[in-house]
C-alpha positions as CSV (number, residue, x, y, z in Angstrom):
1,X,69.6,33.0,-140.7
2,X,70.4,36.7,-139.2
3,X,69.7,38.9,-142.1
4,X,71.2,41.7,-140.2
5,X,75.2,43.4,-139.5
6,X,74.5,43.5,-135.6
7,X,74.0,41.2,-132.9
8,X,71.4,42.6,-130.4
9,X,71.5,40.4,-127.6
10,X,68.2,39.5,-125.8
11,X,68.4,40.6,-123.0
12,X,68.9,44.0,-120.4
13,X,68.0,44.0,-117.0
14,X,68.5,46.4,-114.2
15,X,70.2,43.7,-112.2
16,X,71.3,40.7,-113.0
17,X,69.7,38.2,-110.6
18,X,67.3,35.6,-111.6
19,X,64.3,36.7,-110.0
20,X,61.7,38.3,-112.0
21,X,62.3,42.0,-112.9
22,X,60.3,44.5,-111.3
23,X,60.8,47.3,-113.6
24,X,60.6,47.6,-117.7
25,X,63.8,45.7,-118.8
26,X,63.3,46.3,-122.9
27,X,66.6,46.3,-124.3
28,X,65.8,49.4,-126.4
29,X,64.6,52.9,-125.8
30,X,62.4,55.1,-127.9
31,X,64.0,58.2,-129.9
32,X,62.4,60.8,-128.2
33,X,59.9,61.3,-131.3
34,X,58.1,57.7,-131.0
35,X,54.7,58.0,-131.2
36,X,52.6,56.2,-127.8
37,X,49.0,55.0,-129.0
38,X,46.8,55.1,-126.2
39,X,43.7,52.3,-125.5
40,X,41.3,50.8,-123.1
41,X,43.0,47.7,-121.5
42,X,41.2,44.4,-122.3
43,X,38.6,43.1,-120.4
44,X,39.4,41.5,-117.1
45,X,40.7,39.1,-116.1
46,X,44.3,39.2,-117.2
47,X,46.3,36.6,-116.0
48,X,50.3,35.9,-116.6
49,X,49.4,33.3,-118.4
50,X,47.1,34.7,-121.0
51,X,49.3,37.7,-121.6
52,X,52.5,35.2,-122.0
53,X,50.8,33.8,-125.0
54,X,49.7,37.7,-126.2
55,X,53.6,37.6,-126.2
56,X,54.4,35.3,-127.7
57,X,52.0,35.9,-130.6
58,X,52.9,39.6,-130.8
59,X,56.5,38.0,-131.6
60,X,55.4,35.9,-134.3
61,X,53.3,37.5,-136.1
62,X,53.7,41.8,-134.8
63,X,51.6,43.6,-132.9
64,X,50.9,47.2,-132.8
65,X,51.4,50.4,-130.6
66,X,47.6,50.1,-129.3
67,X,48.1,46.4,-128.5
68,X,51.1,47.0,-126.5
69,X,49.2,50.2,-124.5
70,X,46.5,47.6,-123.8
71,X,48.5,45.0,-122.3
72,X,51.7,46.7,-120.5
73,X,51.5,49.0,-117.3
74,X,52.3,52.6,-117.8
75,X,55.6,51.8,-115.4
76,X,56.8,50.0,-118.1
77,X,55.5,51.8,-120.6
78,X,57.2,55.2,-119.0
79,X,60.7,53.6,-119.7
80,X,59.9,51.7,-122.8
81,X,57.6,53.2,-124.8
82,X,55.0,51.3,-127.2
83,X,56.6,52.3,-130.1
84,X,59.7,50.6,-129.2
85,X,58.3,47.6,-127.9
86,X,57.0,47.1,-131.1
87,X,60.2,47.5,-132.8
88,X,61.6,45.0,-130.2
89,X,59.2,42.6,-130.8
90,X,60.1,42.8,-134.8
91,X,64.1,42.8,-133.9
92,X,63.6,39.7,-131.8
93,X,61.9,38.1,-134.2
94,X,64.6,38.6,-136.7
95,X,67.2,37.0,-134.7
96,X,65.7,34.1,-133.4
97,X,63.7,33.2,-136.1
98,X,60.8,30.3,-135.4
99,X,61.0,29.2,-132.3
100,X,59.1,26.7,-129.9
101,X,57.9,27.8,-125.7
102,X,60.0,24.5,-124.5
103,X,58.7,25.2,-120.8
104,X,56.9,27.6,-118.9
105,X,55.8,27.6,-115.2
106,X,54.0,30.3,-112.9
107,X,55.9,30.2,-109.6
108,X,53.6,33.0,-108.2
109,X,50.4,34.5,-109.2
110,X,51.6,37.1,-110.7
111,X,54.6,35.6,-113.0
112,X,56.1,33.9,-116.0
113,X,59.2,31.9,-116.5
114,X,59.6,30.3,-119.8
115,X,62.4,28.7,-122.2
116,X,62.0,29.6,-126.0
117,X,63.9,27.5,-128.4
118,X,65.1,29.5,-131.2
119,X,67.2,28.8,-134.4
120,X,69.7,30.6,-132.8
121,X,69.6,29.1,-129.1
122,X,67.5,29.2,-126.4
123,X,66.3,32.2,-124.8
124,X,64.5,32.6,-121.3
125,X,61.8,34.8,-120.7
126,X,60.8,36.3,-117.3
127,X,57.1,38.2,-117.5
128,X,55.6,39.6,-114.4
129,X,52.4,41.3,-114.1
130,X,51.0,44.6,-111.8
131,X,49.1,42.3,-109.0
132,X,45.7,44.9,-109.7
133,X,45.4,45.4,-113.0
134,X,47.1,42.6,-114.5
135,X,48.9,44.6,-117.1
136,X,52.5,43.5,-117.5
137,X,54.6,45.6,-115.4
138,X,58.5,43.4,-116.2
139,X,59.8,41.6,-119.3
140,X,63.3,39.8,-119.6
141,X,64.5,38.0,-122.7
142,X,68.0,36.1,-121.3
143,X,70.0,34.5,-124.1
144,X,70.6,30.9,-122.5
145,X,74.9,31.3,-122.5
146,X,77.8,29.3,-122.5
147,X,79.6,27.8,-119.3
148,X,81.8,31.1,-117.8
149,X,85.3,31.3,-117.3
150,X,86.8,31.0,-113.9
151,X,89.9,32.6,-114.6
152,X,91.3,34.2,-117.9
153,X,93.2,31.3,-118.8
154,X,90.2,29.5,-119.0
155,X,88.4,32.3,-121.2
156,X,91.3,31.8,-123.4
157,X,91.2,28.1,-123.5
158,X,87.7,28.6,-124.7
159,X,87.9,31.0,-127.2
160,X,90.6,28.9,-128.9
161,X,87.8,26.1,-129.6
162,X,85.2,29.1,-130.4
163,X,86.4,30.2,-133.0
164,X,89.8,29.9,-135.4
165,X,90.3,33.5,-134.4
166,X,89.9,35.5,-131.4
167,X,90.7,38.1,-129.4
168,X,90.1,39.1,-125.6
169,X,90.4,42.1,-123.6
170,X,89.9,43.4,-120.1
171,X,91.3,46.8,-119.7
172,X,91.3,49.9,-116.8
173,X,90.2,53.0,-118.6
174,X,91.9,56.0,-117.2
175,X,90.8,59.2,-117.9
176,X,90.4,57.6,-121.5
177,X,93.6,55.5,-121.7
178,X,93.2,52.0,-122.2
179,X,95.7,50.1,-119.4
180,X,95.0,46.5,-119.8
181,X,94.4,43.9,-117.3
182,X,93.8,40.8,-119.4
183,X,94.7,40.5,-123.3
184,X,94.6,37.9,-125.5
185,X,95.7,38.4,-129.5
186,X,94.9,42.3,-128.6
187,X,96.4,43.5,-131.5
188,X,94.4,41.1,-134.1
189,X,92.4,42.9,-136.7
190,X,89.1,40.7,-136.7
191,X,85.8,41.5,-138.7
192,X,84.0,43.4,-136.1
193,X,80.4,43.3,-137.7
194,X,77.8,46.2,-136.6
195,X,80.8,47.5,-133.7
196,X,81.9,49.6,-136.5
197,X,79.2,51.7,-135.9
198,X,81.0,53.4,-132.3
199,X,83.8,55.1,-135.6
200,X,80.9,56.3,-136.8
201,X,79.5,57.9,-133.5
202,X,82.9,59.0,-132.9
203,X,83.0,60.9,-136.3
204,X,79.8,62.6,-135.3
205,X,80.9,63.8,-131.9
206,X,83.3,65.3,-133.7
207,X,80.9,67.1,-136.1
208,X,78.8,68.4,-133.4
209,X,81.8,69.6,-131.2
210,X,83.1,71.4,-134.5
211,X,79.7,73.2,-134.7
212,X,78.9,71.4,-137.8
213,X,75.9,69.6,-136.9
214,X,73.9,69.4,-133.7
215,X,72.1,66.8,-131.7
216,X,68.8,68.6,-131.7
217,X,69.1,68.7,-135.8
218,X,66.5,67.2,-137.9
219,X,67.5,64.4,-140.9
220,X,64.7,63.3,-143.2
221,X,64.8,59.7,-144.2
222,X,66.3,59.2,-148.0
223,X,65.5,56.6,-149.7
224,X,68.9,55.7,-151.2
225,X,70.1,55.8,-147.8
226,X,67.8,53.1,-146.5
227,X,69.6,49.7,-146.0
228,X,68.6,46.6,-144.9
229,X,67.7,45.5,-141.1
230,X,68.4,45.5,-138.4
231,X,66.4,48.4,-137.3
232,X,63.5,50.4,-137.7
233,X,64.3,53.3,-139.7
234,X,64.0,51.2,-142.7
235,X,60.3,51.0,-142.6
236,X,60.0,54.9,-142.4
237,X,58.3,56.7,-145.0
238,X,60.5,58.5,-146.9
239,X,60.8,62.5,-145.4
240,X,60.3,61.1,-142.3
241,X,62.3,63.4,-139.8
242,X,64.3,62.5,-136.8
243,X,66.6,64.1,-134.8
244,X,70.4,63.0,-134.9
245,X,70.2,61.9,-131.2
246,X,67.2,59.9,-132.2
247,X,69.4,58.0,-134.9
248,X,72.0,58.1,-133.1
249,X,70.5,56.1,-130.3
250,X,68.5,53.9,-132.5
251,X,71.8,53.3,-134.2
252,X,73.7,52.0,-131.0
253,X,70.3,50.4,-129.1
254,X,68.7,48.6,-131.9
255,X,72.3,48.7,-134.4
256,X,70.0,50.1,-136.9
257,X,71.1,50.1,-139.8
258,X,69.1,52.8,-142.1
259,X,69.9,55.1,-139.0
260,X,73.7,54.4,-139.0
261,X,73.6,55.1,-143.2
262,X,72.1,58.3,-142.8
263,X,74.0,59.2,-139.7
264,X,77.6,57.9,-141.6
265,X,76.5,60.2,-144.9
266,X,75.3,63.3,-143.2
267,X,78.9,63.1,-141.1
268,X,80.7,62.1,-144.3
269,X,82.8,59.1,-145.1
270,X,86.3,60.7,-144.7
271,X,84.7,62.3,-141.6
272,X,84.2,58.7,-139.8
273,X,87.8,57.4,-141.8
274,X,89.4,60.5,-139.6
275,X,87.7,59.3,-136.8
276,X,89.7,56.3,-137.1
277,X,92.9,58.1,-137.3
278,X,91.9,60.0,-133.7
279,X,91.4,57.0,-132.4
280,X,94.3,55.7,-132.9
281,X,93.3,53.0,-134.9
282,X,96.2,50.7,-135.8
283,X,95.8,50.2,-139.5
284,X,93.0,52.6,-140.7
285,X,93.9,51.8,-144.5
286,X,91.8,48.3,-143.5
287,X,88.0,50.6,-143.7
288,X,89.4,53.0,-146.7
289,X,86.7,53.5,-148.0
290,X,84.7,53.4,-144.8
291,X,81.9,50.9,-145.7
292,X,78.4,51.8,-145.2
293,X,75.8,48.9,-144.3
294,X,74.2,49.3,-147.6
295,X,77.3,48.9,-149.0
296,X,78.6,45.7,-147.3
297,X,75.1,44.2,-148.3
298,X,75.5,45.3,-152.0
299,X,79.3,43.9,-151.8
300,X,78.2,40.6,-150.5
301,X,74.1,40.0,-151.7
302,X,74.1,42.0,-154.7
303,X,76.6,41.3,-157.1
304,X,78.5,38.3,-159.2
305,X,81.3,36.9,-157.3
306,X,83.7,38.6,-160.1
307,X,82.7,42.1,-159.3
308,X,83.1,41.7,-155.7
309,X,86.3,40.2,-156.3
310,X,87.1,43.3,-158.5
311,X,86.4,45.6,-155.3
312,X,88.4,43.9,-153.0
313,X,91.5,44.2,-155.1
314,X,90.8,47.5,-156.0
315,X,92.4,50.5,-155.0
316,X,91.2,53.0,-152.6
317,X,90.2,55.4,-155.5
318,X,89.0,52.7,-157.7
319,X,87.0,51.7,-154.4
320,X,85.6,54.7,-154.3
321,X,84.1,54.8,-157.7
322,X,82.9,51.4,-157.7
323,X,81.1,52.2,-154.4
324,X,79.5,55.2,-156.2
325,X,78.4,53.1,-159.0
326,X,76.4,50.6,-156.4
327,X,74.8,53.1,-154.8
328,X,73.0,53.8,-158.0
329,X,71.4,50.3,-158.3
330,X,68.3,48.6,-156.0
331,X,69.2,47.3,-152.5
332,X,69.2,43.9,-152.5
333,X,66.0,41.9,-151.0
334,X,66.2,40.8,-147.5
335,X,65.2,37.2,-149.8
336,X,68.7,36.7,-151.3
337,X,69.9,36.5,-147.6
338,X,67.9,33.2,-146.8
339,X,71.4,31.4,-147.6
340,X,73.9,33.0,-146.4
341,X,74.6,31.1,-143.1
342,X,78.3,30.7,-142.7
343,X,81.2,33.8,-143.4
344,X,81.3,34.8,-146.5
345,X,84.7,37.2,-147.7
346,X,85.1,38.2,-143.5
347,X,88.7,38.4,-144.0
348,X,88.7,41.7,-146.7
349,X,85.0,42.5,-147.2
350,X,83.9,44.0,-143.4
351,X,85.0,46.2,-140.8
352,X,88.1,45.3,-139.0
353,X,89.4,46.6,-135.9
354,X,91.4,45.4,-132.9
355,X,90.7,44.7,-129.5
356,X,93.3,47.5,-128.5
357,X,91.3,49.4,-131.6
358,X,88.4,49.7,-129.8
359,X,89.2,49.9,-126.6
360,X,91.0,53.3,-128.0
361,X,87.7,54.6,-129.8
362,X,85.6,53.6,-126.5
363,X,88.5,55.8,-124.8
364,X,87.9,58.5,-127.6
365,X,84.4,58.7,-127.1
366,X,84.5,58.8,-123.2
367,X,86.8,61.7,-123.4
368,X,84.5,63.9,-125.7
369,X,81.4,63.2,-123.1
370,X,83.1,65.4,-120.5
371,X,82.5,67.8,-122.8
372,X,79.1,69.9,-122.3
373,X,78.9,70.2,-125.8
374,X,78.7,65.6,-126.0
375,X,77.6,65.2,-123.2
376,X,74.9,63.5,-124.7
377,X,77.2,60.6,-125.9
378,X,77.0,58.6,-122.6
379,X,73.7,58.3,-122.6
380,X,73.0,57.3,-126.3
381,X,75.9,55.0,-125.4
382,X,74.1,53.0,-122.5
383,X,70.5,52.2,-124.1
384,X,71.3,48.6,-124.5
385,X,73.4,47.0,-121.9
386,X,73.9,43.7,-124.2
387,X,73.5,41.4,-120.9
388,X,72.2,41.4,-117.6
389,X,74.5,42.4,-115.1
390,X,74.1,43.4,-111.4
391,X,73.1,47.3,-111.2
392,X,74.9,47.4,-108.1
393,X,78.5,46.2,-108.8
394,X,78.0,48.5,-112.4
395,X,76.1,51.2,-112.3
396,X,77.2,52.3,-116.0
397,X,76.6,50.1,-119.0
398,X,77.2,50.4,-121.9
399,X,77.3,47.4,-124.6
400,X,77.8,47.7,-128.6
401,X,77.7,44.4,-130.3
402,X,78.3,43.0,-133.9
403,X,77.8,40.0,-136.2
404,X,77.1,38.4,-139.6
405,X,77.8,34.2,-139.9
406,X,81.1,33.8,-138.9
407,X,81.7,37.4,-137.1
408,X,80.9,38.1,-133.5
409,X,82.2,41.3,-131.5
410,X,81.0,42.0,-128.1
411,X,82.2,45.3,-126.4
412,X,81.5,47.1,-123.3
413,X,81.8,50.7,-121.9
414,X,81.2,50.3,-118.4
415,X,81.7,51.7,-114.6
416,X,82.5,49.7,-111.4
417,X,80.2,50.5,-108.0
418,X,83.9,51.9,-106.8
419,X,84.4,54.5,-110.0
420,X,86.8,52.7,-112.1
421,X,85.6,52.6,-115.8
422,X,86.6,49.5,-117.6
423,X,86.6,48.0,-121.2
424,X,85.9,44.4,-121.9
425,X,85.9,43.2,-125.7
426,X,86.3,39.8,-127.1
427,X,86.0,39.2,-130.9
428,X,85.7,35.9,-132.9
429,X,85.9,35.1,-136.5
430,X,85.1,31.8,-138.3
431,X,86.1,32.8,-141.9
432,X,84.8,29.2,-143.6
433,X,82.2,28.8,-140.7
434,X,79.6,30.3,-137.9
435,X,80.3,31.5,-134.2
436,X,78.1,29.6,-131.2
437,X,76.7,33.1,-129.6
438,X,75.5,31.7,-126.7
439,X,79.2,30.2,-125.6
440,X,81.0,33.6,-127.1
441,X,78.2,35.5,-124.2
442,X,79.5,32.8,-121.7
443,X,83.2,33.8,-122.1
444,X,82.7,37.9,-122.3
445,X,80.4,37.8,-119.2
446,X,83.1,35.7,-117.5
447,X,85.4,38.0,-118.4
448,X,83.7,40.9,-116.6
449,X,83.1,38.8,-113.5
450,X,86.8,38.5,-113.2
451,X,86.9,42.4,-112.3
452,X,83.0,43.0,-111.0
453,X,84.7,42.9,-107.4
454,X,86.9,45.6,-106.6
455,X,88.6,44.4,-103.0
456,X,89.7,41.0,-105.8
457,X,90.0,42.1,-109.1
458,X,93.9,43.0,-110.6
């Protein structure tokens, strides 16, 4: 079972062929604060092989930042620092849960391809090693996915049997107006899981354009703003500092949730319910109060079916108060999560948006990175790309994903070889039931295929 708000999908290359990576293809970069331990490599000979199965162990039972600096080349390690790796390794983990190597094969002497079997679904893994030192210099983790439609109808066809409720977008962004190309049930306010989290980015662009706060500004970690994972930020001591672009792009890379908490009550709940409003959300009243991830796991892990009932028909006001009240008892433990594997209250305890909804906020935030002043936001935007896709035909991605059982919400920022920015986001919700993630990637990276080629697409 997911214990965590967000998918982060296993994956991010710099292309999307499926020859081994050359270059560090982590899904995650390191806030600018991570710590790099430094060590002697191990004694040679280090083969593909041998540092496979240092993998493979350093996923099931953690590693550490002098363990990663022994065994990964300092190409890779220039792009994804130990630090991070480490948190990758933990995240990964997290999401597939125990899993078996069902094959692996060297095709050359310097490289791994593997199939892991995971709770979740299989996952290929692609290692290659520096041919002198033997130090791994490329690793890919490549969700196994779905069949890919050939044409929207198809995508729509599918997402019918995915799920009881969907929604499917492919739209032109134009000077941050969303003009759609393909849509499906557009308009359709699904549970969006950890996608929220671009409302909350939004707010704080906002903040720091108003001169309130500041990238470069220091936040220490509160305790009674730590939440549950995913993420790091959790495991932080408490007065732990980090800058708000560090949090920020933990936040959106890793969907951390500790760093989205503090980042949501620095900017301020009405801040990031406003930020909904500029965005021309479609029915704001649906995230009044705007949820924090502490709170959704209080609402749904923490408390007797009658309270929770008692919020959800509660007024905004009333809302508000009870929210205040949870805040002041213990987070729940990550335990009381071990059975919660299908949706559970997705229809009016989450955070619900439209396909049009966030097409509009993606449009919002592109807008305010023209701006010196959030110019930043592109880049905190694009640390996890979500899948691999060719480098060539996009040379700007940018992914935010979501889910808990039942909700899944994969969206994408993201620029054509030929300049035209697009939006593609498909949502599904299985109120009494779970969503296959591999077949829900299948359909989404169809979808963008059906516009990667500029001299064919609409």
């Amino acid at each position: 079972m997911r214990a965590h708000l967000a998918l982060i999908l296993l994956v991010v290359a710099c292309g999307g062929t499926e020859t081994p990576p050359t270059t560090a293809t982590i899904p995650i970069v390191a806030p600018p604060d991570a710590a790099v331990a430094t060590e002697t490599p191990p004694a040679a000979p280090l083969t593909p092989g041998r540092q496979f199965e240092w993998v493979m162990k350093g996923i099931k039972d953690g590693t550490t930042e002098a363990e990663v600096t022994a065994h990964f080349h300092t190409s890779f390690l220039d792009r994804a620092p130990a630090a991070q790796v480490v948190a990758f390794f933990v995240e990964l983990k997290r999401q597939i849960g125990e899993f078996t190597v069902v094959s692996s094969a060297e095709p050359d002497a310097n490289h791994v391809l593997a199939v892991l079997q995971g709770q979740g679904g299989r996952i290929r893994v692609s290692l290659g090693t520096d041919a002198l030192s033997g130090l791994i210099d490329s690793l890919l983790f490549k969700p196994d996915a779905g069949d890919k439609p050939k044409t929207f109808d198809d995508a729509v066809t599918m997402a019918k049997k995915l799920a009881p409720k969907s929604s499917l977008l492919v739209a032109k962004l134009d000077k941050g107006v969303c003009k759609p190309v393909h849509a499906f049930e557009t308009k359709s306010e699904l549970a969006i899981g950890s996608t929220f989290k671009l409302y909350v980015l939004l707010g704080l662009a906002d903040q720091i354009a108003g001169k309130k706060l500041a990238w470069d500004q220091e936040l220490a970690v509160r305790d009674d703003w730590k939440s549950l994972p995913s993420g790091v930020t959790q495991d932080d001591p408490v007065g732990t500092k980090h800058t708000i672009k560090a949090l920020a792009e933990r936040m959106i890379s890793i969907s951390d949730n500790t760093a989205t908490d503090h980042i949501l009550f620095t900017v301020g709940r009405e801040k990031v319910e406003a930020a909904l409003k500029t965005a021309k959300h479609a029915k704001p009243a649906l995230n009044t109060p705007f949820l924090s991830t502490r709170d959704l796991f209080a609402l749904k892990l923490g408390v007797t079916e009658e309270e929770r009932e008692r919020y959800v028909k509660a007024k905004p006001a009333a809302r508000r108060k009870l929210l205040t009240e949870l805040a002041a008892k213990p987070l729940p433990d990550i335990s009381s999560a071990e059975g919660w594997t299908t949706g559970r209250h997705i229809e009016d305890l989450e955070w619900f948006a439209s396909s049009d909804d966030l097409c509009g906020v993606l449009g919002q935030l592109w807008s305010r990175a023209q701006k010196p002043v959030n110019a930043p936001l592109l880049e905190v935007l694009s640390k996890n790309p979500g899948v691999p896709l060719d480098a060539a035909t996009w040379p700007y991605i940018a992914f935010k994903g979501g889910s808990e059982p039942g909700v899944l919400n994969l969206t994408w920022l993201l620029r054509r070889a030929d300049g035209q920015w697009f939006v593609v986001s498909t949502g599904f919700n299985a109120p009494a039931g779970a969503v296959d993630d591999a077949a829900a990637i299948g359909i989404a990276t169809g979808l963008i295929d059906l516009v990667s080629d500029a001299a064919a697409a609409p």
